[in-house]
Every structure is written in structure tokens, then in C-alpha cells.
C-alpha distance (Angstrom), angle and dihedral (degrees) to the residues before:
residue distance angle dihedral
X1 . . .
X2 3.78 . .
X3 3.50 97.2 .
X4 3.90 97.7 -154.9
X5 3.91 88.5 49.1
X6 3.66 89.7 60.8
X7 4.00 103.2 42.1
X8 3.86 79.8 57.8
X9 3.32 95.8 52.4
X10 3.68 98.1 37.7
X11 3.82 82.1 62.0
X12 3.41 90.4 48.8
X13 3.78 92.9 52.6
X14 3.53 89.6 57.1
X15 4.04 101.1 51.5
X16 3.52 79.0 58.6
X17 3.75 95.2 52.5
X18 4.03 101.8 -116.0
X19 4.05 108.4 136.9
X20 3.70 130.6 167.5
X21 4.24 115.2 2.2
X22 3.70 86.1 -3.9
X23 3.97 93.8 57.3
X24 3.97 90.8 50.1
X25 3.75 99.3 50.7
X26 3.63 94.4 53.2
X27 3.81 94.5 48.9
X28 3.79 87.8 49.8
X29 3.84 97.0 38.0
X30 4.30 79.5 54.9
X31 3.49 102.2 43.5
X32 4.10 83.6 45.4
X33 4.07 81.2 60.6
X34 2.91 97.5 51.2
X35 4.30 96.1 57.2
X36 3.73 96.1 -97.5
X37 3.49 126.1 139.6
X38 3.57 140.3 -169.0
X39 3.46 120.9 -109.8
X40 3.95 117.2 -117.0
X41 3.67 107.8 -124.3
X42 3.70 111.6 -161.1
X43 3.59 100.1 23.8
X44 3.55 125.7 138.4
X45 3.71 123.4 -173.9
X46 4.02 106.6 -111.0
X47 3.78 92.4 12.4
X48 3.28 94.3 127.9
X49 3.66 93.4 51.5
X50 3.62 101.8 62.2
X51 3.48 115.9 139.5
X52 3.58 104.7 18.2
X53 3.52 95.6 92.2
């Protein structure tokens, strides 16, 4: 995640009064807008596929 994108909008969040949970989903529901994703730790390309060979 852009991490300068977020402390802005972690600041943001809390002008508006969100803290906590609150805070969090609107910085992600944002940074969603805005075409990021997250990245998918643990994921292994054909992973799910093992054994069906």
C-alpha cells in the first residue's frame, strides 16, 4: 500500500471522527477506489490445484 497515501488518509479518517476498525475500513475502502489492491501473501500460482494433475 502506498504508505504516504494512507498516513493522509488515516488523518483524514480521523478529522472525520472514525478510530479503531472504523479508521481501517475507510482507508482500505479509499485506497480500493483508487485501483489498489492488496497483495496476496501466501499465494502460489497453482496451489490450489495440487493434486489434480
Amino acid at each position: 500500500m502506498p504508505e504516504a497515501l494512507k498516513r493522509q488518509l488515516k488523518r483524514k479518517a480521523a478529522s472525520k471522527g472514525l478510530s479503531g476498525e472504523r479508521a481501517d475500513a475507510y482507508v482500505y475502502g479509499t485506497m480500493r477506489k483508487t485501483g489498489w489492491k492488496p497483495s496476496k501473501k501466501g499465494h502460489k500460482a497453482g496451489a490450489q490445484a495440487k493434486g489434480f494433475a
